[in-house]
C-alpha positions as a printed Julia matrix, in Angstrom:
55×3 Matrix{Float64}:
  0.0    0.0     0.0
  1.56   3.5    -0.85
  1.9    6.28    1.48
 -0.08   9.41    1.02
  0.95  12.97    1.42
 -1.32  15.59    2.85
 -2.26  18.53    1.6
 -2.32  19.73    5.45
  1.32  19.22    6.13
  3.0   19.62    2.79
  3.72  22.31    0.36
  2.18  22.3    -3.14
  5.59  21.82   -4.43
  6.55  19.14   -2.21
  3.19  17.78   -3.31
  3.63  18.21   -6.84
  7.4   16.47   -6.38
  5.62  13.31   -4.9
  2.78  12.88   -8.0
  5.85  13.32  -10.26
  8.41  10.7    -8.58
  5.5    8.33   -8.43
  3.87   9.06  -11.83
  4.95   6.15  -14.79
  4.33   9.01  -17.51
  6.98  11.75  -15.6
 10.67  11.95  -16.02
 10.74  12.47  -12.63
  9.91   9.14  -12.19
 12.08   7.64  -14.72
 15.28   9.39  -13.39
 14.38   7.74   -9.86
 14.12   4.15  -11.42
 18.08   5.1   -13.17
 19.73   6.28  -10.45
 18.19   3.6    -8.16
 19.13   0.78  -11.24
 22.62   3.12  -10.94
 23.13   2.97   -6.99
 22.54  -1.39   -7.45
 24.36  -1.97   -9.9
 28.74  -2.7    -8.74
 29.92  -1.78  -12.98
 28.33   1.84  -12.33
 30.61   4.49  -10.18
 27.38   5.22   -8.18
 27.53   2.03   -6.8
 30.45   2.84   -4.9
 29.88   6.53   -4.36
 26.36   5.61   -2.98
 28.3    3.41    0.0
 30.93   5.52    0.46
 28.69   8.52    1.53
 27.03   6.41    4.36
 29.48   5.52    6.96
């Protein structure tokens, strides 16, 4: 089940951010899905940057 963002306790851009990272038609979306693909995947330099920023 997703999460839902209020209308009470967010901004409309912080509102309109969330219907684009979680909208299949957006690029917002798309970019999300790469850098996530980018982050798990050990032949991409964001692998390693992605654990290096966390300790």
């Amino acid at each position: 089940m997703r999460n839902k963002v209020s209308g009470y306790t967010h901004t409309k851009k912080q509102l309109d951010n969330y219907s684009n990272q979680n909208n299949k038609n957006n690029k917002a979306y798309t970019a999300n899905l790469n850098n996530r693909a980018n982050q798990l995947n050990p032949n991409n330099a964001r692998y390693y940057s992605s654990r290096l920023n966390n300790k």
